[in-house]
VOGU-3710 file (C-alpha; in Angstrom, 3 decimals, decimal comma):
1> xxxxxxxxxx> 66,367/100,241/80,986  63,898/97,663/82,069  62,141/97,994/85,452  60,189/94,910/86,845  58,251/96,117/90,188  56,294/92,743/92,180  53,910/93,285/95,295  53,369/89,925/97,446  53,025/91,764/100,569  49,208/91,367/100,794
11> xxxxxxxxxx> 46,167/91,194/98,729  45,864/92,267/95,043  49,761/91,059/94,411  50,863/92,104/90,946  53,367/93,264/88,411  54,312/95,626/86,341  57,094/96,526/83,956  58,772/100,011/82,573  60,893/100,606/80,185  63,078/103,992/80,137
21> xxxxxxxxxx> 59,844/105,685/81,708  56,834/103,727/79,487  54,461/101,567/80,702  54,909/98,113/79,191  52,679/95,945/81,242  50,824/95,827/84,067  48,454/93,523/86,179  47,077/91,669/89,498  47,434/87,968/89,756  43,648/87,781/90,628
31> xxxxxxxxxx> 42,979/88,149/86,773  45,312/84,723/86,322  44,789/82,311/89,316  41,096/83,160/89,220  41,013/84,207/92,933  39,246/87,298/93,627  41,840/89,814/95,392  44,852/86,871/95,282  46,921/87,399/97,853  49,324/85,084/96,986
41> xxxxxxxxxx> 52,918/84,957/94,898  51,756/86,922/91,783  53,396/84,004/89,983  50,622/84,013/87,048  51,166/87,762/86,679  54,858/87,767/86,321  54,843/84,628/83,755  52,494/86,643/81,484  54,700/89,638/81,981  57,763/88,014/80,975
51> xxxxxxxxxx> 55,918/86,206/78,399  53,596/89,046/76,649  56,434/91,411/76,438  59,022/89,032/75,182  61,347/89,571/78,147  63,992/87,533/79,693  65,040/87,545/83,238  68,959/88,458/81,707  66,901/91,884/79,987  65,656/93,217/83,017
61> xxxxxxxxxx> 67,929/95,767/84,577  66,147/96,232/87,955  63,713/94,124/90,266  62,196/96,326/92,978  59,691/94,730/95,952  57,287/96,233/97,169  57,982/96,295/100,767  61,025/96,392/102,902  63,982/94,442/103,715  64,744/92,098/106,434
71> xxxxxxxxxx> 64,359/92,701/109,010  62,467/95,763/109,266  59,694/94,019/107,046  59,398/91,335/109,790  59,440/94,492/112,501  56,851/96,227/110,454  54,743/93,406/109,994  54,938/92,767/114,003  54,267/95,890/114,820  51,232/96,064/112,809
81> xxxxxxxxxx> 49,382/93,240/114,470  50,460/93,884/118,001  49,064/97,499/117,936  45,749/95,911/119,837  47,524/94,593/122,389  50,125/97,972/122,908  47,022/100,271/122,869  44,731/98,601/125,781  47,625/97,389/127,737  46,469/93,831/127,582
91> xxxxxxxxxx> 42,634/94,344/127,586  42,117/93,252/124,146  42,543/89,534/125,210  40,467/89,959/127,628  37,852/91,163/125,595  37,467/87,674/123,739  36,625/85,842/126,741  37,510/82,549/124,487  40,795/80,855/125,251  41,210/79,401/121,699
101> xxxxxxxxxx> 41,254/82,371/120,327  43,438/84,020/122,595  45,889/81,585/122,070  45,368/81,945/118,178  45,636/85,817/118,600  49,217/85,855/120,170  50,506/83,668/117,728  49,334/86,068/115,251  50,769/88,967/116,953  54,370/87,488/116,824
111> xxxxxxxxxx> 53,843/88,237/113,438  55,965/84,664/112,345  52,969/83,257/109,977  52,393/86,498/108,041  56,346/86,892/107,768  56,906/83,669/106,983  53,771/83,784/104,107  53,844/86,902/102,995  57,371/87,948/103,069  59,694/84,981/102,830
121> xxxxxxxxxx> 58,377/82,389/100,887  57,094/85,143/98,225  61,061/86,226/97,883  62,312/82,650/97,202  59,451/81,577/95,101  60,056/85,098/92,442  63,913/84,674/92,921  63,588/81,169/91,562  61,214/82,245/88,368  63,494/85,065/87,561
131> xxxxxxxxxx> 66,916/82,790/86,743  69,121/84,206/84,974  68,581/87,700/86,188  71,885/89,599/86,849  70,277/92,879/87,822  70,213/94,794/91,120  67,131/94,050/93,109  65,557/97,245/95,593  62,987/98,183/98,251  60,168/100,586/97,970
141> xxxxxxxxxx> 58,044/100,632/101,026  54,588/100,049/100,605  52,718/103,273/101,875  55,396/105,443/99,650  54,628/102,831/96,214  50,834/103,971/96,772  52,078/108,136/96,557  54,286/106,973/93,882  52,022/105,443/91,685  49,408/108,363/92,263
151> xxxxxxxxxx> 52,498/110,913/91,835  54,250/109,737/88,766  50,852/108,588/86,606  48,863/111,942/87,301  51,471/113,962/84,847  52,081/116,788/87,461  55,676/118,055/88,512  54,046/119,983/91,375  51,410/118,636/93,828  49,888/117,414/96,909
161> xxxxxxxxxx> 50,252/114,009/96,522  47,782/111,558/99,232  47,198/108,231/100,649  44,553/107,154/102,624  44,196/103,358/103,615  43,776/100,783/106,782  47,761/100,542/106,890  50,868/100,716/105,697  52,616/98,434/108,549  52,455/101,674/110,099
171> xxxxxxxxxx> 51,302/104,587/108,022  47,535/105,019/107,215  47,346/108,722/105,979  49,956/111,002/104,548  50,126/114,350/102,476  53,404/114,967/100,724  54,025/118,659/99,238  55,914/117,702/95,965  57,535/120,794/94,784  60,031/121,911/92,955
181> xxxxxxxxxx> 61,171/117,634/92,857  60,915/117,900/96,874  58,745/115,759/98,826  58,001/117,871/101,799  55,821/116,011/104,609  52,554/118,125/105,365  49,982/115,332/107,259  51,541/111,644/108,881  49,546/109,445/110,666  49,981/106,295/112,095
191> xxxxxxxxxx> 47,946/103,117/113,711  46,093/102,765/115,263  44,513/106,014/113,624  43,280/105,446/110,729  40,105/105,855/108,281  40,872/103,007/106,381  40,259/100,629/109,637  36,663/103,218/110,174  35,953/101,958/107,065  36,617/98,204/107,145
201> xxxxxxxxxx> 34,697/98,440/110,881  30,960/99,476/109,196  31,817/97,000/106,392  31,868/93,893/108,742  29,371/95,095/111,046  27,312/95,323/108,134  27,847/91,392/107,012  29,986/92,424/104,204  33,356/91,235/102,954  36,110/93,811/104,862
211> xxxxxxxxxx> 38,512/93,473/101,457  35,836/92,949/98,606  32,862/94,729/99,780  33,502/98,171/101,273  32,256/99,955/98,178  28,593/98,570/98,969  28,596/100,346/101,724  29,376/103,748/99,708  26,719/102,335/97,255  24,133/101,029/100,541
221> xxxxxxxxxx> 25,112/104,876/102,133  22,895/106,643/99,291  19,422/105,088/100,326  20,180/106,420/104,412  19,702/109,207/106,137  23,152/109,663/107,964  21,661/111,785/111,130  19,607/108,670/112,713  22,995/107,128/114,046  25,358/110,030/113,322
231> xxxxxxxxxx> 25,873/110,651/116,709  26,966/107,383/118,482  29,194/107,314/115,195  31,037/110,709/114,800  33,600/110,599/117,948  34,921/107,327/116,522  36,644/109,189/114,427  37,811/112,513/114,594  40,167/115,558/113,662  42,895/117,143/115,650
241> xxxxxxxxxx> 45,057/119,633/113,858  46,180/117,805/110,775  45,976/114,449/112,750  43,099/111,874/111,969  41,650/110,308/115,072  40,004/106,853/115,681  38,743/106,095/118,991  40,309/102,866/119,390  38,959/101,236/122,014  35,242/101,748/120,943
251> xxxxxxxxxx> 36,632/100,845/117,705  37,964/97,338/118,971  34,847/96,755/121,217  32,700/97,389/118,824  34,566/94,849/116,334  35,267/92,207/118,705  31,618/91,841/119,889  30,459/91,782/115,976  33,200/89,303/115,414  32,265/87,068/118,666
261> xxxxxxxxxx> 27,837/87,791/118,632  27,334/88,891/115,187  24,917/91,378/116,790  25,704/95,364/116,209  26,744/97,567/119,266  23,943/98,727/121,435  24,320/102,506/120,066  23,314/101,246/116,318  20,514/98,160/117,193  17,329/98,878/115,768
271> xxxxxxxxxx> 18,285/101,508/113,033  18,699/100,581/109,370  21,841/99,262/107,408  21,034/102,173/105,183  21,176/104,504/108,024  23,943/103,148/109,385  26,121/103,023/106,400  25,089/106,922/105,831  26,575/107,823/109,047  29,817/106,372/108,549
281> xxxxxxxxxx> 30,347/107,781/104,990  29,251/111,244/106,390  32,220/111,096/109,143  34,652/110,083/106,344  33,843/112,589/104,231  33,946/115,231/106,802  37,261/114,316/108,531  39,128/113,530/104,986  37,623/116,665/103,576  38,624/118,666/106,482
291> xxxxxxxxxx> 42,722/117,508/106,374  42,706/117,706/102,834  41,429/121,620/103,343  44,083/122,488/106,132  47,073/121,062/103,823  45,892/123,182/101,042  45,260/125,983/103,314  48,910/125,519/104,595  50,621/124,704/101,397  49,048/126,882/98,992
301> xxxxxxxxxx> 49,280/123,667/96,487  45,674/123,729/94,758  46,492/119,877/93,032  45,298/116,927/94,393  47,075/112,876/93,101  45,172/110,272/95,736  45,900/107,113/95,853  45,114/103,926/98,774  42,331/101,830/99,277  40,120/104,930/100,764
311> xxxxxxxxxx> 40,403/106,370/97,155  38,104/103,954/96,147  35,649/105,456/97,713  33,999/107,511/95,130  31,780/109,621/97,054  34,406/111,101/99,196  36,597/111,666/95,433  33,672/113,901/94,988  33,378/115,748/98,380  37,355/116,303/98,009
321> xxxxxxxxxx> 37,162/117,694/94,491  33,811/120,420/95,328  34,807/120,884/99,071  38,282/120,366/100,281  39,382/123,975/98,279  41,737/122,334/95,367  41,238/123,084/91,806  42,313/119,599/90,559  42,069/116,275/91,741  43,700/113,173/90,049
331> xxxxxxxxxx> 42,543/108,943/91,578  45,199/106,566/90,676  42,939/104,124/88,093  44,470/101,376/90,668  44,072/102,959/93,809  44,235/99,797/95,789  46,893/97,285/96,220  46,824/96,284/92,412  49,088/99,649/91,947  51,708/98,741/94,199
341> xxxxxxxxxx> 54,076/96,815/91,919  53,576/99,589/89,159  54,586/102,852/91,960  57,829/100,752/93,013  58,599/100,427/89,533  57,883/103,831/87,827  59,648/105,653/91,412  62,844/103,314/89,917  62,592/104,474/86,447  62,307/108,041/87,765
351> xxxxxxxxxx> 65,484/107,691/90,133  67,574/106,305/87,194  66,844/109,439/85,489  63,603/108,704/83,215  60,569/111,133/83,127  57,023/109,970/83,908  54,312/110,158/81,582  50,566/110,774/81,952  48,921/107,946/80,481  46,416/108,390/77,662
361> xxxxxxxxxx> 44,863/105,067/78,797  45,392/101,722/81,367  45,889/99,448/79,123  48,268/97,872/80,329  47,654/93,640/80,251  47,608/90,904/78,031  45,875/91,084/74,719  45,119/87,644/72,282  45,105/87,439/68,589  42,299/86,210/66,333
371> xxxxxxxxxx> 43,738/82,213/66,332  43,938/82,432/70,225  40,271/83,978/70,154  39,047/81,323/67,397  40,699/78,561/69,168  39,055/78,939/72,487  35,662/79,457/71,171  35,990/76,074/68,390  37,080/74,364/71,628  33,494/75,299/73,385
381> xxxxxxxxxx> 31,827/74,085/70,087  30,037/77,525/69,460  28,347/78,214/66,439  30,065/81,967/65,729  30,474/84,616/62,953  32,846/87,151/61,701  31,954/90,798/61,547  34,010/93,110/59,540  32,353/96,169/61,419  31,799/94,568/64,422
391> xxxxxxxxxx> 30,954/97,880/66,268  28,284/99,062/64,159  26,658/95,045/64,614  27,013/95,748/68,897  25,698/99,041/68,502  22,435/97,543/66,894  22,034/95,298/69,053  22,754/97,448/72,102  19,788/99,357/70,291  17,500/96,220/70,404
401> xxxxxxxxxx> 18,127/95,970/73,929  20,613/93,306/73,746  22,903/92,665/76,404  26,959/92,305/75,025  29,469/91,397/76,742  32,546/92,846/75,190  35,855/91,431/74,972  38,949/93,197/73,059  42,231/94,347/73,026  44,465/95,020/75,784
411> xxxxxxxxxx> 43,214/94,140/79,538  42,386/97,062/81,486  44,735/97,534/84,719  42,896/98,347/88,284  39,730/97,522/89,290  37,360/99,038/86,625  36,327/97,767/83,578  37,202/100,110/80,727  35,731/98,983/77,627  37,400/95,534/76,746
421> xxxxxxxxxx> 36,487/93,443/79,423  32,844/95,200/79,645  29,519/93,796/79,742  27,069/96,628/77,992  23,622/97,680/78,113  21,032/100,358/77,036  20,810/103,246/79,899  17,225/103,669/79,509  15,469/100,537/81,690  14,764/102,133/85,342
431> xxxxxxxxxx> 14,620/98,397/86,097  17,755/97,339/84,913  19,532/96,214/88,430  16,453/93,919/89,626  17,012/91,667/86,394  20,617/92,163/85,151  21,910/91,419/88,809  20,130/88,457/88,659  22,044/87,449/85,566  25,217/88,208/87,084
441> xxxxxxxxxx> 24,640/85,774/90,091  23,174/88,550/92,644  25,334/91,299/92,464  23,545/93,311/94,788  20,698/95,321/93,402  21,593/99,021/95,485  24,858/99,637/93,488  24,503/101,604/90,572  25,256/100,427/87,222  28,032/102,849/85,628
451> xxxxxxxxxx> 27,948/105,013/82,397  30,418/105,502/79,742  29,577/108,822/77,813  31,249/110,482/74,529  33,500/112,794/75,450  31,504/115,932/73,532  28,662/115,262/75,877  30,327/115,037/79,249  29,173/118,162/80,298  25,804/117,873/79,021
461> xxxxxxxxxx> 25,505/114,617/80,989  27,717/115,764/84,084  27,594/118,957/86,481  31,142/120,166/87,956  33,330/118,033/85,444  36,573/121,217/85,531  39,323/120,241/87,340  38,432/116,097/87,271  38,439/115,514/83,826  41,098/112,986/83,669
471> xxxxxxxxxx> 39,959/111,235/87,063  36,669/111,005/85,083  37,873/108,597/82,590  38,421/106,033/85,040  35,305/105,688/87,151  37,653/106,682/89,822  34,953/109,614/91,180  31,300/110,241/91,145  29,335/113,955/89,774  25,976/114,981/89,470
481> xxxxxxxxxx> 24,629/114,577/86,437  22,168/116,930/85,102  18,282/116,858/83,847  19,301/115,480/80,607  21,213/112,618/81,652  18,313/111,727/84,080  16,092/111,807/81,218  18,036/109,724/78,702  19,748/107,800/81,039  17,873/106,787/84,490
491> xxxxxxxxxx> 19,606/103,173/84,917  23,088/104,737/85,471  21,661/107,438/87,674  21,703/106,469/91,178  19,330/107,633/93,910  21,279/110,110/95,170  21,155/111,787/91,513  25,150/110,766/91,084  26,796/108,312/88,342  30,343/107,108/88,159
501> xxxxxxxxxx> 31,569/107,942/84,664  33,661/106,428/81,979  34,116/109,447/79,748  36,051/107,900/76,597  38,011/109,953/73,892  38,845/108,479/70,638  42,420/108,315/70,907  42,148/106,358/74,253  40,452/103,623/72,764  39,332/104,326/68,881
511> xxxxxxxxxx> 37,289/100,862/68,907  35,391/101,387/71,490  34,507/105,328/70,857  33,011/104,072/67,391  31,347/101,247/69,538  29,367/104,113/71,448  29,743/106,692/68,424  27,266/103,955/66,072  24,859/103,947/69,177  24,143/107,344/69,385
521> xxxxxxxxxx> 23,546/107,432/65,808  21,055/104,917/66,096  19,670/106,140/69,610  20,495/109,922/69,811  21,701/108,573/73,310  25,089/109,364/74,313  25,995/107,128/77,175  25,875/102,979/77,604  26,125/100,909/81,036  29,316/99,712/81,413
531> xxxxxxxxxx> 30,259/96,771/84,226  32,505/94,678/84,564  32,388/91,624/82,558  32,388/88,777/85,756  29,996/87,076/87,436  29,719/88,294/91,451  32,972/87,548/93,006  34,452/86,565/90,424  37,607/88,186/89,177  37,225/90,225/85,725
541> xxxxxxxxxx> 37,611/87,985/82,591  41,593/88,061/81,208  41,233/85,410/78,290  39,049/84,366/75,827  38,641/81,191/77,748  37,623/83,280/80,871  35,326/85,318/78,755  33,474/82,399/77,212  32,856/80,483/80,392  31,433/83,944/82,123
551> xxxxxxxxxx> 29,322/84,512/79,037  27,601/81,468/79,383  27,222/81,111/82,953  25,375/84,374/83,056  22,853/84,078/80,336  23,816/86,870/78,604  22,655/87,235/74,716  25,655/88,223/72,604  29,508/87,811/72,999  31,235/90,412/70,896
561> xxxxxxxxxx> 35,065/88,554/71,181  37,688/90,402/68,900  35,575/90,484/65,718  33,736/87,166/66,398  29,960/87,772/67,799  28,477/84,156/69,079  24,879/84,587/70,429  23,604/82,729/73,344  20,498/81,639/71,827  21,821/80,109/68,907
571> xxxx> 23,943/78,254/70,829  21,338/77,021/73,630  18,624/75,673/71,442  17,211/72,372/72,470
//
């Protein structure tokens, strides 16, 4: 039984397709159309689908959207984007002072454009590429996809399953008790309360991108002291019972006069981004940590699955796994709304009477063969060669200092890099981000770089590993790392004395293991930077086209593309 799940109900719209249970493919249309975060028709994604996996609209048995049917998507949507006007009674128009945009702000609270955008024209555009099909098609609503695709892919039967995010339409943070095959309701909130939205508030107020950038502000929070501003911060949001507070109407007046003076709120002028940014990801800690303690406390359930777009948020993975009192903790690898399509479609799979398995890897998109490779680098006229042992040749060169950009196999599915569409470096230059963000087009220099370490020395490298082993070979949470890795690897450390670890097994990608095996044979150093192979803002490569064109745009010195190596000197000599 085939199982195609689609999200076009916001950003990061994707794909994915199960069969009887398996994984057979999944992906965002960002790593297609080229547009960072796409948030439209994940058209791209579903003709690769079809296409890479040899299936026909007339095979697939089920279509499930992500979302819900008319007309209670239209009611959710409008419901969502009049909560500012419901909660001040009116105020919140009167709080732009602009007529223009009052006007423009009504229309938007009808909710018409977004329904007509993201819910209608997404449905007839899909319908139309999937001719042919004869199947059923479903609903899975979009706060319940996120549990689902934390639930199903962490390989436990009991658990409490989480999601955290701005919204849901409605929902922005939910426990579920899953026992026994029971989903029993332990923590619901709903807008306007909601740490997502706390988030996305210190993100903008900071001049950052509210979808792209809020993990710069985890990154930013490590060089501040949180106490400076903590105060004027801390009763915006709050924790009552099992119920997660935002104080709305310093939340929207706070917002609105960013959005209208681009100057910050008289309670944070005249303190440092830094600072500020600390504060903020001190409160989220402390309030998630604190809900996620009472359900465990009330439950007795000692297993955390997490999934939403405050799972991203790799600091607070770590305060939940050391703090909140659970033994296990498990980040969906696409925590965002990249996992969408893939929890409608495994929750399908499961209700037709298929069992879930944990996944050994995410390797889930498109990969190209050796003509496809050899074609697209004959038609950039690059002088190449062949390697037959093309990992031992990276791992030299890694061990000259060389930077390679990596490109092989299957596409990794979320938003890390895992290995195939990597760009790699030595971990021993303390002054790796001034220069290699320069190369990657100012990728800002206070986020750490991000380590991929054998698996035989992950707990030489990394304090606290028990219980987040398998969230650990994702870069899905951040540890302490210990004297040794600070000594043989300072670039990946960050100034907190955290890194966000790619711990790789053999079996998960045998390739790549050797890759790193061949270093430390050469080095005696177990761990290499890993990021993602892009420029800034751009989406992560998907084709050997997309790989060349980053390669050369950011300087780097080696290509390693299925077993062809092309070196960027040799092909830039005047």
């Amino acid at each position: 039984m085939k199982v195609l799940g689609i999200h076009f109900q916001s950003h990061d719209t994707s794909v994915a397709l199960v069969e009887n249970g398996n994984i057979l493919y999944a992906a965002s249309n960002e790593r297609f159309s080229r547009r960072k975060m796409d948030a439209n028709p994940p058209l791209d994604a579903l003709k690769d689908c079809l296409s890479y996996s040899k299936t026909k609209p007339q095979d697939i048995d089920k279509v499930v959207f992500v979302g819900d049917p008319f007309p209670y998507s239209y009611v959710g949507r409008l419901k969502e984007l009049s909560w500012p006007f419901i909660y001040t009674k009116g105020r919140y128009l009167l709080w732009w002072r602009k007529p223009h945009l009052i006007l423009w702000e009504l229309f938007i609270a009808t909710g018409i454009p977004s329904f007509l955008y993201r819910e209608l024209l997404p449905r007839i555009l899909i319908r139309g590429k999937l001719n042919g099909f004869k199947g059923k098609y479903s609903y899975v609503h979009h706060h319940f996809a996120h549990m689902y695709s934390a639930y199903y892919t962490s390989g436990w039967k009991d658990c409490l399953v989480m999601c955290s995010e701005g919204s849901g339409f409605s929902e922005t943070m939910s426990i579920y008790h899953v026992r026994k095959g029971e989903w029993i309701k332990v923590v619901e909130n709903y807008l306007p309360h909601s740490a997502g939205k706390f988030y996305e508030l210190v993100t903008v107020m900071l001049g950052f991108n509210v979808l792209r950038h809020p993990g710069k502000i985890t990154g930013l929070a490590a060089y501040g002291n949180p106490n400076t501003v903590y105060n004027a911060v801390k009763d915006l949001l709050s924790v009552n019972g099992l119920k997660l507070k935002l104080n709305y109407e310093k939340y929207l007046k706070w917002g609105i006069n960013y959005s209208l003076t681009k100057t910050l709120p008289k309670e944070l002028r005249g303190n440092r981004r830094e600072d500020i940014a600390a504060a903020f990801q001190k409160r989220l800690e402390e309030c998630i940590v604190e809900i996620v303690k009472k359900a465990v406390e009330k439950t007795g359930e000692k297993k955390l699955s997490f999934a939403g777009g405050v799972a991203a948020n790799v600091k607070l993975n770590q305060r939940l796994h050391e703090e909140a009192g659970i033994n296990e903790i498990y980040i969906h690898q696409a925590m965002g709304d990249d996992g969408l399509a893939l929890g409608a479609a495994l929750h399908t799979a499961f209700l037709n009477g298929f069992q879930i398995k944990q996944s050994d890897n995410v390797y889930f998109g498109p990969d190209f063969s050796e003509q496809e490779i050899k074609k697209s680098l004959n038609k950039f006229n690059l002088k190449f060669s062949k390697e037959n042992n093309i990992e031992i040749k990276i791992a030299k060169l890694l061990a000259e200092s060389k930077i390679v950009a990596r490109f092989n196999g299957r596409m990794e599915y979320g938003p890390r890099a895992l290995g195939n569409r990597s760009i790699l470096y030595k971990t021993t230059d303390r002054g790796v981000n001034n220069w290699l963000n320069k190369r990657l087009k100012k990728r800002s220099d206070f986020m750490p770089f991000a380590p991929v370490t054998l698996d035989s020395f992950a707990d030489k490298c990394f304090k606290n590993l028990k219980g987040a082993e398998y969230a650990a070979r994702f870069m899905t949470i951040t540890f302490d790392v210990t004297s040794y890795m600070k000594k043989l690897s300072p670039a990946v450390v960050h100034v907190d004395g955290t890194a966000r670890p790619q711990i790789i097994r053999s079996k998960d990608n045998p390739s790549y293991y050797k890759l790193l095996e061949e270093y430390y044979k050469l080095t005696g150093i177990p761990s290499l930077i890993n990021t993602s192979f892009n420029m800034h803002e751009d989406p992560i490569v998907c084709s050997p086209d997309d790989a060349i064109e980053s390669f050369l745009s950011g300087s780097l010195d080696y290509l390693a593309i299925g077993n062809y190596l092309v070196s960027y000197e040799q092909n830039n000599k005047k």
